[in-house]
DRENDO-1510 file (C-alpha; in Angstrom, 1 decimal, always signed):
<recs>
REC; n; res; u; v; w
REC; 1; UNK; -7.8; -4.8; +17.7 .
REC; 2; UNK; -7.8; -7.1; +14.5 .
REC; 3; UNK; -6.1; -5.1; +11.5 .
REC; 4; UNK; -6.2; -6.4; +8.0 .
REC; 5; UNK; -3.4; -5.2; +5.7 .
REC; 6; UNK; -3.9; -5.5; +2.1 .
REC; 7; UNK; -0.1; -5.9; +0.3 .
REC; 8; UNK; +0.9; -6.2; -3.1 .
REC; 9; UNK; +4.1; -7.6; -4.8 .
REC; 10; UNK; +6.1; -5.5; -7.4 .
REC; 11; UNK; +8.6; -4.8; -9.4 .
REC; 12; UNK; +11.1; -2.6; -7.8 .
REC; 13; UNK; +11.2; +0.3; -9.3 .
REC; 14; UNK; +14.8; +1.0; -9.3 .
REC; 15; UNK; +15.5; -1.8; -11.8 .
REC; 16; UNK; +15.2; -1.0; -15.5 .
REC; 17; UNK; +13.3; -3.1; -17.5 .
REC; 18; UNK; +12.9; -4.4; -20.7 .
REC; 19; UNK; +9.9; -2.6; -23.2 .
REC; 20; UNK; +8.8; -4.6; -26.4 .
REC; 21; UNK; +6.1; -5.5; -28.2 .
REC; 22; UNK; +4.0; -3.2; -26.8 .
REC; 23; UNK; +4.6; -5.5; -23.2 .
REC; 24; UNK; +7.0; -5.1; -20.3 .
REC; 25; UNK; +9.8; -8.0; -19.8 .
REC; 26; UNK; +9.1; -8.9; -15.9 .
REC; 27; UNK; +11.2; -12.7; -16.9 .
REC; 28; UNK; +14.1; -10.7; -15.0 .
REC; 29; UNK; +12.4; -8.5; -12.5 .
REC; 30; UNK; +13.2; -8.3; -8.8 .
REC; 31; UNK; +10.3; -9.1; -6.8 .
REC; 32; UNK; +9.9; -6.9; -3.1 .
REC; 33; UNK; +6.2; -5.6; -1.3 .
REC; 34; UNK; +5.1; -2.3; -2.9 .
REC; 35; UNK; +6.7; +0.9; -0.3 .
REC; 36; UNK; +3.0; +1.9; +0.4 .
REC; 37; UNK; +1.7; -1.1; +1.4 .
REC; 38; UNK; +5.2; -2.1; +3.5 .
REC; 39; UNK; +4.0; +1.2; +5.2 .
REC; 40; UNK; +0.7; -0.1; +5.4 .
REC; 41; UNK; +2.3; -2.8; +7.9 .
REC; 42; UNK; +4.3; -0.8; +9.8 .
REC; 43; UNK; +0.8; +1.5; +10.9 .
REC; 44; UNK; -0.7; -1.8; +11.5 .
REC; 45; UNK; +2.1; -3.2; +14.1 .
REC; 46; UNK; +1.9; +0.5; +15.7 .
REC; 47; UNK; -1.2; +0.3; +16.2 .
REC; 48; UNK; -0.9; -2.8; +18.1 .
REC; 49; UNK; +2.1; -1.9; +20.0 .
REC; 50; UNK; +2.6; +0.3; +23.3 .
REC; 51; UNK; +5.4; +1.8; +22.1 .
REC; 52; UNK; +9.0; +0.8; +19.9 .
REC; 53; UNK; +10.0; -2.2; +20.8 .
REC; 54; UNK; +6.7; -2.3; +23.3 .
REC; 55; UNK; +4.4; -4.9; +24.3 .
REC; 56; UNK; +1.6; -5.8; +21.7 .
REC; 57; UNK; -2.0; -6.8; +22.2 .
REC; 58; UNK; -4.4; -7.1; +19.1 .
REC; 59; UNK; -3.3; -9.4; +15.6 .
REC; 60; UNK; -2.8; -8.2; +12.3 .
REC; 61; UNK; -3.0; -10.2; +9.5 .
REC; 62; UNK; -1.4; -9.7; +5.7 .
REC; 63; UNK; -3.1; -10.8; +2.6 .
REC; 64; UNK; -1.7; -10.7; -0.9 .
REC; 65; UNK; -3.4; -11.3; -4.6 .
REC; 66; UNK; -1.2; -13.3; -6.9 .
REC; 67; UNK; +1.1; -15.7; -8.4 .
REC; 68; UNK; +2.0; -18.6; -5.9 .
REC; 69; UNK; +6.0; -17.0; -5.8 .
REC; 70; UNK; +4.3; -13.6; -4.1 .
REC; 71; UNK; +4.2; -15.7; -1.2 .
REC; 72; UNK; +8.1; -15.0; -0.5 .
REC; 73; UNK; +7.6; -11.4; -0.2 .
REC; 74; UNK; +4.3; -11.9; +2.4 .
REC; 75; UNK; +7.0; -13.8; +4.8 .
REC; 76; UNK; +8.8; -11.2; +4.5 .
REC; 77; UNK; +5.8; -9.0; +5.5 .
REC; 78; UNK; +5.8; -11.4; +8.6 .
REC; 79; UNK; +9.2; -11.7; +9.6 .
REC; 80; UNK; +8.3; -7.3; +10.3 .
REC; 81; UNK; +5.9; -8.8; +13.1 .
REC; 82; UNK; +2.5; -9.5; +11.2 .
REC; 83; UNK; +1.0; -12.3; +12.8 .
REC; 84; UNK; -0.2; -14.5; +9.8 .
REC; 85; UNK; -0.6; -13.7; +6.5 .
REC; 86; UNK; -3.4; -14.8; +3.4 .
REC; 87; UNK; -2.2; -15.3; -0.3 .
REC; 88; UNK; -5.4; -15.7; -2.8 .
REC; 89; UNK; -3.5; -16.9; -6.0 .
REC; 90; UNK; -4.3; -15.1; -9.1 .
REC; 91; UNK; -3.2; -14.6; -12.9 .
REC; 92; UNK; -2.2; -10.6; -12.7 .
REC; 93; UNK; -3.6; -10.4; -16.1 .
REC; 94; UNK; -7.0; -11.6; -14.8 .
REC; 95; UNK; -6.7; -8.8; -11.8 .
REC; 96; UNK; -7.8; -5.0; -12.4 .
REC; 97; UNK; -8.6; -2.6; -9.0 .
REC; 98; UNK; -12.6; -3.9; -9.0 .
REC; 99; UNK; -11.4; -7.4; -9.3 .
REC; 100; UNK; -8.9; -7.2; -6.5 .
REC; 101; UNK; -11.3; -4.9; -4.4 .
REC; 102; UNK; -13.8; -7.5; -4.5 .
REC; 103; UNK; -11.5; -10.1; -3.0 .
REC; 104; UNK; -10.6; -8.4; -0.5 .
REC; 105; UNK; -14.0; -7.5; +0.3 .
REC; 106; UNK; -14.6; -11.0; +0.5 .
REC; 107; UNK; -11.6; -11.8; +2.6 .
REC; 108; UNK; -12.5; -8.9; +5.5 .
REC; 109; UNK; -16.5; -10.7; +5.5 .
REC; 110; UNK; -14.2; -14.2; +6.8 .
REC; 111; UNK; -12.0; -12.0; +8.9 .
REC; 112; UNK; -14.0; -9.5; +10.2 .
REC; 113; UNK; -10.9; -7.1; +11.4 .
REC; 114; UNK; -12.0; -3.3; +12.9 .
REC; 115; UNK; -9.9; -2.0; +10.2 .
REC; 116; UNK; -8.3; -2.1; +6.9 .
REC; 117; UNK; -5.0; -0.6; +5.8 .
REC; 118; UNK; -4.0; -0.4; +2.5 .
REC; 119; UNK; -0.6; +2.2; +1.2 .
REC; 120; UNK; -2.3; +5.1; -0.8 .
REC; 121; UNK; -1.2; +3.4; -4.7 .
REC; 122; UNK; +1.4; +0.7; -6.0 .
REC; 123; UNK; +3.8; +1.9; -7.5 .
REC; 124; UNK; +3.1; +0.0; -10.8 .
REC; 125; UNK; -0.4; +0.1; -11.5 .
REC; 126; UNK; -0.9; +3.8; -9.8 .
REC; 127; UNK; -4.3; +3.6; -10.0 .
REC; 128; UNK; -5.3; +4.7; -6.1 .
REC; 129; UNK; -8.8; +3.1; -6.5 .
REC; 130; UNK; -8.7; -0.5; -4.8 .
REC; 131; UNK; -9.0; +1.5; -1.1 .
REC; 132; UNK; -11.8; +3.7; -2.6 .
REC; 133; UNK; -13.8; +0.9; -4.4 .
REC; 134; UNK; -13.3; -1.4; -1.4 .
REC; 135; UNK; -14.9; +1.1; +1.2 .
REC; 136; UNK; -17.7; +1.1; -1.0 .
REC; 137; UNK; -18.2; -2.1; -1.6 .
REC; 138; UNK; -18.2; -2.5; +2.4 .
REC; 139; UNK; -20.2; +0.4; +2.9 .
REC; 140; UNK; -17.7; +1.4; +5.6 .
REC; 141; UNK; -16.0; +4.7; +6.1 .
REC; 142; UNK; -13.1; +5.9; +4.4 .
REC; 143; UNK; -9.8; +8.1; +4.9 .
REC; 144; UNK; -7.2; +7.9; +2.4 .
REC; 145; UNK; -3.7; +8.7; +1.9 .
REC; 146; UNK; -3.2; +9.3; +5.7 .
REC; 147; UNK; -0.2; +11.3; +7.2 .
REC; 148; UNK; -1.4; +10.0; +10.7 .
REC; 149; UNK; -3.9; +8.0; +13.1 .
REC; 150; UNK; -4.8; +7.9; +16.0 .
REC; 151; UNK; -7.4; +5.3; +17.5 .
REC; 152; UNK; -8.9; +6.7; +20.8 .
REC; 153; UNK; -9.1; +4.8; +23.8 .
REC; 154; UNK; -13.3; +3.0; +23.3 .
REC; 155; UNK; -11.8; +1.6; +20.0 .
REC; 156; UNK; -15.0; +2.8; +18.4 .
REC; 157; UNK; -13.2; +5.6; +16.2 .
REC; 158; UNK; -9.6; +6.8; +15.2 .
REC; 159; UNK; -9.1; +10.7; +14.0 .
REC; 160; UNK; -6.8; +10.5; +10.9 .
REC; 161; UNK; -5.1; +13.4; +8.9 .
REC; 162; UNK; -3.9; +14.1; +5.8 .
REC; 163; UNK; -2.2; +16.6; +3.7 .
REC; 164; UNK; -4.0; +18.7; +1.5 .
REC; 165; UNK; -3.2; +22.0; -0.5 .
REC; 166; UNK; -4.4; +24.3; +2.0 .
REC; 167; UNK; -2.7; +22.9; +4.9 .
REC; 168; UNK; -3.8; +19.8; +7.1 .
REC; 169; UNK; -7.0; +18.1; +7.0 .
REC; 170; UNK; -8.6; +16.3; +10.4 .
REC; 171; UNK; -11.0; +14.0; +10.3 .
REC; 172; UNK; -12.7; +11.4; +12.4 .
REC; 173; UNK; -14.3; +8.0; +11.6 .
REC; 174; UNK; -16.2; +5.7; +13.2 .
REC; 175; UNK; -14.7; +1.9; +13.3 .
REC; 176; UNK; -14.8; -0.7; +11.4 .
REC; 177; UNK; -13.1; +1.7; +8.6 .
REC; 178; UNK; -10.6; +1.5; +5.2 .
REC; 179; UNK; -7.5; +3.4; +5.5 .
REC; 180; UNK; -5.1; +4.3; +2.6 .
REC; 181; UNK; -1.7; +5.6; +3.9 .
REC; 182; UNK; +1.1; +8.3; +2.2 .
REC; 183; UNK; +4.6; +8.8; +3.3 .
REC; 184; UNK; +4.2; +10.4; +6.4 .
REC; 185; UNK; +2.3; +7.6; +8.2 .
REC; 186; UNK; +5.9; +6.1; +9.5 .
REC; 187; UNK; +6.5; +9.9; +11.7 .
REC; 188; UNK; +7.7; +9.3; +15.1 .
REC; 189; UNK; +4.4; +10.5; +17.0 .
REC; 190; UNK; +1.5; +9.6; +13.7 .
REC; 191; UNK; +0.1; +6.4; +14.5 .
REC; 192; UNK; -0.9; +5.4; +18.0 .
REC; 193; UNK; -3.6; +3.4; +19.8 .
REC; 194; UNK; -4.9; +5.5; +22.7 .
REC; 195; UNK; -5.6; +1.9; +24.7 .
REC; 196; UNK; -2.6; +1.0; +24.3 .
REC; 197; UNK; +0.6; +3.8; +23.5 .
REC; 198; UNK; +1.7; +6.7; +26.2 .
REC; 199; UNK; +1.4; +10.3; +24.5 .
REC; 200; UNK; +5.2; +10.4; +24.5 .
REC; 201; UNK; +5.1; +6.9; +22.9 .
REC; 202; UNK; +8.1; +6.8; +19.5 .
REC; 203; UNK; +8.4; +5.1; +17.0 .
REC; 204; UNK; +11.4; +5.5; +13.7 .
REC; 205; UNK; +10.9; +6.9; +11.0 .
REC; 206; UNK; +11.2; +4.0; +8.5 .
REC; 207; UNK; +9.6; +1.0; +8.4 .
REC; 208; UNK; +11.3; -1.9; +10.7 .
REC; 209; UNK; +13.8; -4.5; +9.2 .
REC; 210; UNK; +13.1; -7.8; +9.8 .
REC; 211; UNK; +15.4; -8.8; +12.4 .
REC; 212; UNK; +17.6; -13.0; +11.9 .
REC; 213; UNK; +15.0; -13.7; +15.3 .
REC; 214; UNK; +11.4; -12.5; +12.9 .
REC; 215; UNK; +13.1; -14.3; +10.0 .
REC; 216; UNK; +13.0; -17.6; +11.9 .
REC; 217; UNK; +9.7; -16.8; +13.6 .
REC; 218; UNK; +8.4; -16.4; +10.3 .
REC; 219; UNK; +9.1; -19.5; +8.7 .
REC; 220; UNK; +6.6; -21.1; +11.4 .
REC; 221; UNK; +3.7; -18.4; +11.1 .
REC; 222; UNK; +0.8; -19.4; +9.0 .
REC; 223; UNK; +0.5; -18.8; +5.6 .
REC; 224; UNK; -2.6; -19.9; +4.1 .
REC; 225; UNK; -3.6; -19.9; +0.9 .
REC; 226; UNK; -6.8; -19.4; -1.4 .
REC; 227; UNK; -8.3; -19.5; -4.7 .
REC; 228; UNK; -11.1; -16.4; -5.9 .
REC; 229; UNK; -13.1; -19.8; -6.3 .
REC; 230; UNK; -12.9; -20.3; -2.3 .
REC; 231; UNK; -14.1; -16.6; -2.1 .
REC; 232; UNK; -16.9; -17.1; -4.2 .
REC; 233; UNK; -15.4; -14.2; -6.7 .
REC; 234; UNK; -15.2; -14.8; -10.5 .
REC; 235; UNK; -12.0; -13.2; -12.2 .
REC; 236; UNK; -13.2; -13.1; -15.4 .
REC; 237; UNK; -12.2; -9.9; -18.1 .
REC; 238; UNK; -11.1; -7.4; -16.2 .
REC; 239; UNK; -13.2; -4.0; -16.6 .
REC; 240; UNK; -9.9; -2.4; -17.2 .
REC; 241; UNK; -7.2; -3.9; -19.8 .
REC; 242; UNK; -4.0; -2.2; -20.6 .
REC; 243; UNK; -3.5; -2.0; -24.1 .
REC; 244; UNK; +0.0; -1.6; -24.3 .
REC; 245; UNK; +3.1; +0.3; -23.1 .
REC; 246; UNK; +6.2; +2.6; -24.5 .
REC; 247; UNK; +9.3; +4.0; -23.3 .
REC; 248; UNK; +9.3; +7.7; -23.1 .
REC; 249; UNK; +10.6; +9.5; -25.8 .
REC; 250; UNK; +14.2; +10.7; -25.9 .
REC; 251; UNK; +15.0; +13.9; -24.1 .
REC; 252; UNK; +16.4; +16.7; -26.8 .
REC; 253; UNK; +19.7; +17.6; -26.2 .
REC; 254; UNK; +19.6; +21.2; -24.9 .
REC; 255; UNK; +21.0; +24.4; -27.2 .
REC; 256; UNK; +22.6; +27.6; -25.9 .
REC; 257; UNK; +21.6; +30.6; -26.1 .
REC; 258; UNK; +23.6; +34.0; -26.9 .
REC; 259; UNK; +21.5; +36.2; -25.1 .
REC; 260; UNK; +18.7; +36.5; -22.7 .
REC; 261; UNK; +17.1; +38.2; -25.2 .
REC; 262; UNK; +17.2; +34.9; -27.4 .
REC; 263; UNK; +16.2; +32.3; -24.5 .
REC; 264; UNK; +13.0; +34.4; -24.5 .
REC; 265; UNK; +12.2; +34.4; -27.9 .
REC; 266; UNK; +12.8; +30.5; -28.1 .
REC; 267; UNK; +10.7; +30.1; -24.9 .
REC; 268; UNK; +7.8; +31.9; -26.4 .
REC; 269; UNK; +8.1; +30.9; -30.1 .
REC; 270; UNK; +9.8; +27.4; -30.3 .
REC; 271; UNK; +8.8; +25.9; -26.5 .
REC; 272; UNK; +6.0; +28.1; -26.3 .
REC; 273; UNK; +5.9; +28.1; -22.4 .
REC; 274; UNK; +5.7; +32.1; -21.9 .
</recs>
């Protein structure tokens, strides 16, 4: 099986940055692959594997969108295990969800993998469309934000799940397919490939560090690298511009209260929560 994982560089979102001007400082940010799509890699090695530390049969290739320098964190996407990787340099300010779905759609049409794995959101942007938009662009079948899969033995369907407010939700699709994964994706039992993976086949649950050995090996993997003009996709205005941004407002210091009596009167009259 040929799995395409779509990754994105961002900041990470333990550091504090910088807010002014309406614009976020990134002169001093630290650079890693967004958690969802570093998730997104780790369900594609699975699926290729027959088990941790197992055998693998099948490729799975990483492609970014960005600045040349987002190349550092797709080797370290391959030093996991991915077998190659793509990076379509872009301005970020030219890129919005359509813009990068579009590329991508461009990039799995020269590919051709049986399936596309992207994590559920970034965890900068937050917009959860570029799965969605891509599907339909492809006019393949969808499951998004994916606690588990499982691709049956013929290759020619996987049944996913997902968690929902009622419970669990099962469904199954037929292949080639877009997947979006959530959290639970990296479970010791949720992804497996029937062809390949025993039923008591484990895996850990968190995403595997690249070892000094798929360091190395990664220096030597291919890394190509694109332009949207080698795609045939213009990057134009984006459909969707940010405007600006602002630091929360202050919290309130809290007040105490004599009585209960009191805390509900200022929870009713001055919060106005009850």
């Amino acid at each position: 099986m040929k799995i395409l994982v779509a990754c994105k560089r961002v900041p990470n979102p333990e550091q504090k940055l910088k807010i002014g001007g309406g614009a976020i400082d990134l002169s001093g940010a630290a650079w890693q692959i967004n958690t969802f799509d570093e998730y997104a890699a780790e369900t594609a090695l699975r699926l290729t594997e027959t088990g941790k530390g197992g055998e693998r049969s099948g490729e799975v290739v990483a492609v970014t969108i960005g600045p040349k320098e987002a190349g550092q964190q797709l080797r370290g996407v391959l030093a996991m295990g991915v077998d190659r990787a793509l990076l379509i340099t872009a301005d970020d300010a030219a890129l919005d969800a359509d813009a990068v779905a579009r590329l991508l759609a461009k990039v799995v049409e020269r590919e051709k993998p049986e399936l596309v794995i992207l994590g559920k959101q970034t965890v900068d942007g937050d917009s959860t469309q570029v799965g969605q938009i891509l599907a339909g662009l492809l006019r393949w079948p969808q499951a998004t934000f994916l606690a588990s899969i499982r691709v049956v033995a013929d290759g020619k369907s996987a049944i996913t799940t997902r968690e929902v407010d009622a419970g669990i939700e099962e469904k199954r699709i037929r292949l080639p397919a877009v997947v979006t994964v959530d959290l639970r994706i990296i479970g010791r039992k949720a992804v497996r490939s029937e062809a390949l993976a025993a039923p008591d086949a484990e895996w850990e649950e968190a995403p595997r560090y690249a070892s000094l050995k798929g360091i190395m090996a990664a220096k030597k993997k291919p890394l190509a690298e694109l332009t949207p003009a080698d795609l045939g996709v213009a990057t134009g205005a984006p459909l969707m511009r940010t405007m600006t941004y602002e630091a929360p407002a202050a919290r309130q210091a809290g007040t105490r209260v004599a009585s209960v009596g009191d805390l509900v009167s200022k929870l009713r009259n001055e919060a106005k929560v009850i």
